[in-house]
TORPA-4810 file (N, C-alpha, C, O; in nm, 3 decimals):
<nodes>
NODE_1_-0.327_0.954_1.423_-0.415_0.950_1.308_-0.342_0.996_1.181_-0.361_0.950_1.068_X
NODE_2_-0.234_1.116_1.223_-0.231_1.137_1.074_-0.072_1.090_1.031_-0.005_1.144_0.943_X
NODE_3_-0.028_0.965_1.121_0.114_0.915_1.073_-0.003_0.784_1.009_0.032_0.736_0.901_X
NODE_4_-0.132_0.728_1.070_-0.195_0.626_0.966_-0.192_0.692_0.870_-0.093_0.658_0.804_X
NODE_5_-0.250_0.776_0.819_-0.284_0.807_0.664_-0.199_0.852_0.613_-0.225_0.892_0.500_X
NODE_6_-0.064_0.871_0.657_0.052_0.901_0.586_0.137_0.703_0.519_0.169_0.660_0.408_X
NODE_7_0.141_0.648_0.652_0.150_0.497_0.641_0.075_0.424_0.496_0.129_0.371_0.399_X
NODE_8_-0.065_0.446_0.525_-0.168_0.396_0.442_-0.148_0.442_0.303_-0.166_0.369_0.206_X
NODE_9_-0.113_0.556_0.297_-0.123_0.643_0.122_0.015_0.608_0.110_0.019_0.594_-0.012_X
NODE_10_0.155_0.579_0.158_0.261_0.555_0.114_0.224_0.365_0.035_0.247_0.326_-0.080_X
NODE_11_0.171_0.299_0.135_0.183_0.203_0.074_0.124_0.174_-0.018_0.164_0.090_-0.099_X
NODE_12_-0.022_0.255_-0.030_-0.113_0.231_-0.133_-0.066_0.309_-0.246_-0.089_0.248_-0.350_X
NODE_13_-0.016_0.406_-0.262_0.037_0.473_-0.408_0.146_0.375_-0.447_0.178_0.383_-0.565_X
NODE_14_0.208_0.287_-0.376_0.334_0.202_-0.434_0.268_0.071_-0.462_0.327_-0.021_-0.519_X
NODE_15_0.102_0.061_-0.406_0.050_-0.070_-0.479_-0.024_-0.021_-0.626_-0.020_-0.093_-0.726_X
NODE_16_-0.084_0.095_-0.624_-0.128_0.145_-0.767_-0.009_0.179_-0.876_-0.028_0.168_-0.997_X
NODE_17_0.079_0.210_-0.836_0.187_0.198_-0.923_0.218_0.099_-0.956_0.236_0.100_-1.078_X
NODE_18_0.240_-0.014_-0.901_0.276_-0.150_-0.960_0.218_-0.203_-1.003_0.234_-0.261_-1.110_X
NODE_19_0.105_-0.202_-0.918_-0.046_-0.316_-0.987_-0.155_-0.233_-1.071_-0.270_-0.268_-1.094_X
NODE_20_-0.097_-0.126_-1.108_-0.202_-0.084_-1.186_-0.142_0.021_-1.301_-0.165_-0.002_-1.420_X
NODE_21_-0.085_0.106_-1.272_-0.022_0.235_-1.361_0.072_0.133_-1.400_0.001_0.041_-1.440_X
NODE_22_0.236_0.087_-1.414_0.325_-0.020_-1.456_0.241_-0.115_-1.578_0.274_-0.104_-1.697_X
NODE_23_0.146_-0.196_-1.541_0.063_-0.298_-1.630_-0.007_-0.245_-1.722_-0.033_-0.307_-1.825_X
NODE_24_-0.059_-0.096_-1.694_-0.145_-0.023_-1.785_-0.054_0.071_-1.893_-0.094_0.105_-2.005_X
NODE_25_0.072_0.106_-1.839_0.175_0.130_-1.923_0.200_0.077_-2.008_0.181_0.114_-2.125_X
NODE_26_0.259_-0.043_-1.963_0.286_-0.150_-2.072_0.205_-0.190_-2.226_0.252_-0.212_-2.337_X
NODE_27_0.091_-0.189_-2.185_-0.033_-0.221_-2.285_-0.017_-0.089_-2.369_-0.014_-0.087_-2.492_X
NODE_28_-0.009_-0.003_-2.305_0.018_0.155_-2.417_0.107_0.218_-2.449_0.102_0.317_-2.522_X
NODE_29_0.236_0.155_-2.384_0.375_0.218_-2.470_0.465_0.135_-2.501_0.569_0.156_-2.563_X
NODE_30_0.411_0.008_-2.442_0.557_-0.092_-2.503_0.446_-0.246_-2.528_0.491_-0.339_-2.461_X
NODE_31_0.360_-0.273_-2.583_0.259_-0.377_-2.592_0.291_-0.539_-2.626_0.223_-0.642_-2.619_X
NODE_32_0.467_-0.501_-2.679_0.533_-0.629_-2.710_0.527_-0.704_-2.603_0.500_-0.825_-2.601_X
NODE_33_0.556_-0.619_-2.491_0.636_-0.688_-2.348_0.482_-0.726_-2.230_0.484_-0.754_-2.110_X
NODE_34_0.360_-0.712_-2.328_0.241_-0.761_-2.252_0.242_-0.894_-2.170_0.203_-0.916_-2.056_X
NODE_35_0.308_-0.988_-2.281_0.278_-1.139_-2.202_0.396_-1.175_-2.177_0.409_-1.297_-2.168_X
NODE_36_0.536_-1.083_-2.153_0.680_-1.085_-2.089_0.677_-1.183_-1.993_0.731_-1.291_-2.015_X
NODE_37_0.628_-1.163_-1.900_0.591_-1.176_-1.740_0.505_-1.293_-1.714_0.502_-1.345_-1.603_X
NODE_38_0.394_-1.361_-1.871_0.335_-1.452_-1.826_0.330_-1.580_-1.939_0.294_-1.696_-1.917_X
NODE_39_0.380_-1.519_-2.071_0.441_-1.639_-2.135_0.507_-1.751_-2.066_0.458_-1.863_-2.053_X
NODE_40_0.631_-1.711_-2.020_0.749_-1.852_-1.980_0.688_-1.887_-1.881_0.759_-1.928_-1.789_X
NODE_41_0.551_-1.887_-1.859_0.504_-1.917_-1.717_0.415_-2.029_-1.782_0.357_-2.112_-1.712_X
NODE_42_0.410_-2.028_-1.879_0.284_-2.107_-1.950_0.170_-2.077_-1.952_0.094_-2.173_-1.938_X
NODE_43_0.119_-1.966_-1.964_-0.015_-1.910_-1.956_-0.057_-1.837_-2.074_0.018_-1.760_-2.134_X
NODE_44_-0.159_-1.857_-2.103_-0.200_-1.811_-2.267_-0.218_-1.647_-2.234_-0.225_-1.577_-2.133_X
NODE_45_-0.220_-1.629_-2.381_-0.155_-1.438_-2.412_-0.279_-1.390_-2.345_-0.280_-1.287_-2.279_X
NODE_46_-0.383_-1.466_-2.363_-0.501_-1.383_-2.354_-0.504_-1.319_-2.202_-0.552_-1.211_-2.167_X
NODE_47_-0.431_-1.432_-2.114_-0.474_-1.393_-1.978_-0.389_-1.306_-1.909_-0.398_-1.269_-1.793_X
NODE_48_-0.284_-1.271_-2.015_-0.197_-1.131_-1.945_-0.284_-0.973_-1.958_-0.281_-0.877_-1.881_X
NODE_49_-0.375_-0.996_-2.113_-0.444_-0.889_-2.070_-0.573_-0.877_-2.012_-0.643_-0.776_-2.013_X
NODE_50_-0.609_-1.027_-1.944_-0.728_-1.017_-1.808_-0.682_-0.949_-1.703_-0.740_-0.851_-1.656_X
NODE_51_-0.529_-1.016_-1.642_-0.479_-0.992_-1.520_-0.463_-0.851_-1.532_-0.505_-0.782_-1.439_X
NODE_52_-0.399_-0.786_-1.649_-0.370_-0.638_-1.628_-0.512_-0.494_-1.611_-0.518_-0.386_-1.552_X
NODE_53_-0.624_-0.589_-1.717_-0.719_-0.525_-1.652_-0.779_-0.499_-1.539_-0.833_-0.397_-1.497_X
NODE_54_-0.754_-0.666_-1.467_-0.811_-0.707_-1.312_-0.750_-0.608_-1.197_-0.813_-0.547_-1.110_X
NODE_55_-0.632_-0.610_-1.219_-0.521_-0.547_-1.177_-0.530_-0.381_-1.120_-0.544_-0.313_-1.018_X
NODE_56_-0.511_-0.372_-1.276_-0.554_-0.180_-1.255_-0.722_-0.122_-1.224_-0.767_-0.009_-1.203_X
NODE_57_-0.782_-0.251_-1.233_-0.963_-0.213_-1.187_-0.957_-0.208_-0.997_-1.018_-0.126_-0.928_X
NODE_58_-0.843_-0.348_-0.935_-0.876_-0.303_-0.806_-0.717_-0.241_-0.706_-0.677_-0.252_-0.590_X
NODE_59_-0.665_-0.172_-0.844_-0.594_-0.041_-0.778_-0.665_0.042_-0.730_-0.676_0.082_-0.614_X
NODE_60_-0.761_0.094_-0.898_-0.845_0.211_-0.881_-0.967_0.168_-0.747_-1.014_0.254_-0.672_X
NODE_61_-0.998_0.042_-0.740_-1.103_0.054_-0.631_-1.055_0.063_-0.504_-1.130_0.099_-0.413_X
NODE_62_-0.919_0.031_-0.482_-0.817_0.097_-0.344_-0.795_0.189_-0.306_-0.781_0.226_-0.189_X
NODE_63_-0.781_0.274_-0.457_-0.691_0.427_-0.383_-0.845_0.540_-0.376_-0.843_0.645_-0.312_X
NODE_64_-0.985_0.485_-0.466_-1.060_0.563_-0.525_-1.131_0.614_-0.351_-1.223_0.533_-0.337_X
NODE_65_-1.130_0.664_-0.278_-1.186_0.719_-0.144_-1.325_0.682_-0.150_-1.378_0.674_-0.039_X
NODE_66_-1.399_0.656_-0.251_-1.593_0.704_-0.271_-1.609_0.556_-0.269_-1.716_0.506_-0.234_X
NODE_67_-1.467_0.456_-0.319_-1.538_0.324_-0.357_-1.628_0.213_-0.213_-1.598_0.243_-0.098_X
NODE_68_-1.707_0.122_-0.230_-1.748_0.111_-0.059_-1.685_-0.023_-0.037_-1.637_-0.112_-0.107_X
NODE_69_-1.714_0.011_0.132_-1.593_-0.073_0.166_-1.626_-0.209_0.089_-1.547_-0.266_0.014_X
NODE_70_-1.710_-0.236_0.109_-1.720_-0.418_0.032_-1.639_-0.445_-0.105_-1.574_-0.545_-0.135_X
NODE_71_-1.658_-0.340_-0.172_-1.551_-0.361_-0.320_-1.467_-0.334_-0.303_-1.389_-0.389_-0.380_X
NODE_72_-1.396_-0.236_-0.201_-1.234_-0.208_-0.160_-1.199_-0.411_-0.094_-1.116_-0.488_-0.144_X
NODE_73_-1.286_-0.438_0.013_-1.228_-0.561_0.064_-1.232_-0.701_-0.054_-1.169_-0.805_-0.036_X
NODE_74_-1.322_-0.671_-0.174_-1.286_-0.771_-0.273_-1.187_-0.769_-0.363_-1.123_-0.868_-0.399_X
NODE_75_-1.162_-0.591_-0.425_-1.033_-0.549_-0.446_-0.896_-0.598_-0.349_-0.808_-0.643_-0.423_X
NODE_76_-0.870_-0.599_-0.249_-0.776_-0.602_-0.184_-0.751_-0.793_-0.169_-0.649_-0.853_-0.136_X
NODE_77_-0.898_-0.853_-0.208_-0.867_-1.015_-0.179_-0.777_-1.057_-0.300_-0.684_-1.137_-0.308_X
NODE_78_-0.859_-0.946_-0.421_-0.820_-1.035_-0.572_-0.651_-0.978_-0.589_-0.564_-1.033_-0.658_X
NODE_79_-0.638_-0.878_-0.521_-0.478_-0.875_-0.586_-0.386_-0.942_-0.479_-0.273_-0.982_-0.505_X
NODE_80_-0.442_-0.951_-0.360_-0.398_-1.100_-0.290_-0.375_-1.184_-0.378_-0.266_-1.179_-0.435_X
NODE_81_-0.472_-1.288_-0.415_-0.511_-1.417_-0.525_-0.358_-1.385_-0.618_-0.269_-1.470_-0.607_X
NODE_82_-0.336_-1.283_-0.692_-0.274_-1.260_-0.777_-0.124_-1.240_-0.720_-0.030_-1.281_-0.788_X
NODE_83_-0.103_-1.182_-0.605_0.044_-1.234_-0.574_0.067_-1.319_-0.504_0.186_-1.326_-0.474_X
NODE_84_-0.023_-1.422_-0.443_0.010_-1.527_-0.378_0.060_-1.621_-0.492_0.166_-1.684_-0.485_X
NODE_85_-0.046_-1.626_-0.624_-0.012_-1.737_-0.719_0.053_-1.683_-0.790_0.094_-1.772_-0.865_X
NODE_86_0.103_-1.572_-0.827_0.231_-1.522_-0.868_0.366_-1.580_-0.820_0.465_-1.601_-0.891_X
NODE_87_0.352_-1.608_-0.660_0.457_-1.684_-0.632_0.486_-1.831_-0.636_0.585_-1.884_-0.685_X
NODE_88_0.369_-1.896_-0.568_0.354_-2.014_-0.663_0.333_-2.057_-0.809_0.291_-2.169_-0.836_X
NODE_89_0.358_-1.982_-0.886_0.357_-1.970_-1.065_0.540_-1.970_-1.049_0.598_-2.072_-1.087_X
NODE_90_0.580_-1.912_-1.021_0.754_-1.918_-1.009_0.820_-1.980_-0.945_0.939_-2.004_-0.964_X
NODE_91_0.716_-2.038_-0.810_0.826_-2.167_-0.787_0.796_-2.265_-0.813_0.882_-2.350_-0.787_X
NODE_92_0.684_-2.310_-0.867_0.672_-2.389_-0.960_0.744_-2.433_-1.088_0.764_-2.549_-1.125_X
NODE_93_0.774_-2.334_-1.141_0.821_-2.329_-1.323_0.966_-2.306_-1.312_1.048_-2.398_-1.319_X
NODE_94_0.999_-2.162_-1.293_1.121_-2.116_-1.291_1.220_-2.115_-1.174_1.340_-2.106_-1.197_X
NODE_95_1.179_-2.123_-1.061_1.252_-2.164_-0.958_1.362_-2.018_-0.918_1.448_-2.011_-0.830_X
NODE_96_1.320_-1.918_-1.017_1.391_-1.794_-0.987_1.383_-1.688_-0.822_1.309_-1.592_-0.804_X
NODE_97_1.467_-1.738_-0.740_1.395_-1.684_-0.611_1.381_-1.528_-0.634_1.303_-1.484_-0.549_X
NODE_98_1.429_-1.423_-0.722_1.404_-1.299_-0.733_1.246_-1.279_-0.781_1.162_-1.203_-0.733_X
NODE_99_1.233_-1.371_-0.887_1.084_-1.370_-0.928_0.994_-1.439_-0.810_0.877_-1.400_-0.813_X
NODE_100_1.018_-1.513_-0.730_0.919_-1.571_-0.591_0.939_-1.485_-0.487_0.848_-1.483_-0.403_X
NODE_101_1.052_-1.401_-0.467_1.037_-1.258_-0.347_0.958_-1.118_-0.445_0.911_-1.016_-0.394_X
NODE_102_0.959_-1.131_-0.508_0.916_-1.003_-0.549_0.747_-0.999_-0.545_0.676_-0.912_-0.494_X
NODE_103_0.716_-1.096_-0.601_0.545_-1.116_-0.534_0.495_-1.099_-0.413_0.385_-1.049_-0.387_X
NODE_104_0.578_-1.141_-0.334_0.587_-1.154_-0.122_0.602_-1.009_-0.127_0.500_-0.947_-0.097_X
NODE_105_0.708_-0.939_-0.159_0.773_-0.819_-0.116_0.613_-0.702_-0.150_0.573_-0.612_-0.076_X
NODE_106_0.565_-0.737_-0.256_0.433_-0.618_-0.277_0.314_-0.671_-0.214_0.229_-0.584_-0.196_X
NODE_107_0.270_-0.824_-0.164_0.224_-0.838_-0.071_0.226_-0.784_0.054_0.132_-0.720_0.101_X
NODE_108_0.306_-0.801_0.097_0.369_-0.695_0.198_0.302_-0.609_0.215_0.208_-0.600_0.294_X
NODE_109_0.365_-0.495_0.106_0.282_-0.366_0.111_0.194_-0.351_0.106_0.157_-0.253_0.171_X
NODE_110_0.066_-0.443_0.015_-0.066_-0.484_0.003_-0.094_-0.488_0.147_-0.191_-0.416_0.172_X
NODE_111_-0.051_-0.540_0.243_-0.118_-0.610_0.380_-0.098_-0.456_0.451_-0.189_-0.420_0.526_X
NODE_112_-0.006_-0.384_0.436_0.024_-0.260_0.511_-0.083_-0.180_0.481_-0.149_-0.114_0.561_X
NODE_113_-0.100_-0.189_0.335_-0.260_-0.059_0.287_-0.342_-0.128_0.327_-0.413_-0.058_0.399_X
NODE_114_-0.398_-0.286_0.325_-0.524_-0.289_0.400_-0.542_-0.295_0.534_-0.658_-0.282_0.573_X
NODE_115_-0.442_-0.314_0.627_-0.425_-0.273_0.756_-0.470_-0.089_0.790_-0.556_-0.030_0.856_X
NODE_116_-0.390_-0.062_0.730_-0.417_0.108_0.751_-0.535_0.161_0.727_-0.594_0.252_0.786_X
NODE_117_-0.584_0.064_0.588_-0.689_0.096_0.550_-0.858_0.096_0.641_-0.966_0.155_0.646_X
NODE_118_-0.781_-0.018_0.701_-0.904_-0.067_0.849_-0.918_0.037_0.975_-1.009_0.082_1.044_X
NODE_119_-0.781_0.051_0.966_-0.738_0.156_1.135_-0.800_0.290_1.052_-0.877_0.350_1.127_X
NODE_120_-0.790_0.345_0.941_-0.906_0.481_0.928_-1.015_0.473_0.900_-1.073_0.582_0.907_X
NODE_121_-1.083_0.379_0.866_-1.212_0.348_0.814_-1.260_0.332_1.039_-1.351_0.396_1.092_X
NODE_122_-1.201_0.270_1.088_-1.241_0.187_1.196_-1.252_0.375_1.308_-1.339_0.434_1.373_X
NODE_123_-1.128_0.395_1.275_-1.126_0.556_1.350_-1.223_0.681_1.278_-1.198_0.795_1.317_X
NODE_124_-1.307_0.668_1.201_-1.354_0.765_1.092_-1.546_0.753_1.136_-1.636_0.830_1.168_X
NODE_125_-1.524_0.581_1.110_-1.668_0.546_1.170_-1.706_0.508_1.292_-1.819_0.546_1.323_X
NODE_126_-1.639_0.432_1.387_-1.602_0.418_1.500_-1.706_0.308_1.491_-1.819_0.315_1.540_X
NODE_127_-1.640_0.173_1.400_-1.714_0.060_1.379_-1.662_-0.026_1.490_-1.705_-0.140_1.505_X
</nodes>
């Protein structure tokens, strides 16, 4: 039990850092570099600061303990959505394989926190 919740909080503090603290940074200390990441992609300015809101709303509903499970499992679909087509957005356009692993690679970790996330919820309630 307590190498899950060591498992689970490693991967989930390295998905709120990326997908949420990193994007929310940006907007407040460096605001030039907002649509960096989604300009050359062809996507209008506006929707770099949807995604970054979307973003850091279902960090916080991941890591937040009180949130219930139904908005943790819609949280955990939408930042799915967002690195799956993150990778198809790059191999589409730019063809940069660093920019098409790096989406996979925090997927990854995404799948590790909601895995873990199941095995304590599943051991806690004994659903």
């Amino acid at each position: 039990m307590k190498t899950n919740k060591i498992i689970f909080w490693v991967a989930t503090v390295i998905i709120v850092l990326w997908e949420g603290v990193m994007p929310l940074s940006t907007i407040l200390f460096s605001p030039e570099y907002v649509t960096a990441g989604t300009k050359p992609l062809g996507y209008p300015d506006y929707f770099a600061y949807a995604l970054i809101i979307c973003k850091a709303l279902g960090a916080l509903a991941i890591v937040y303990p009180k949130t219930p499970n139904r908005l943790k499992e819609w949280a955990y679909a939408g930042l799915t959505f967002n690195l799956v087509f993150a990778f198809i957005s790059h191999a589409c356009v730019d063809q940069n394989i660093a920019y098409m692993l790096m989406p996979l690679v925090v997927l990854g970790i995404l799948v590790v926190s909601y895995i873990y996330n199941r095995k304590l919820n599943f051991n806690n309630h004994g659903k």
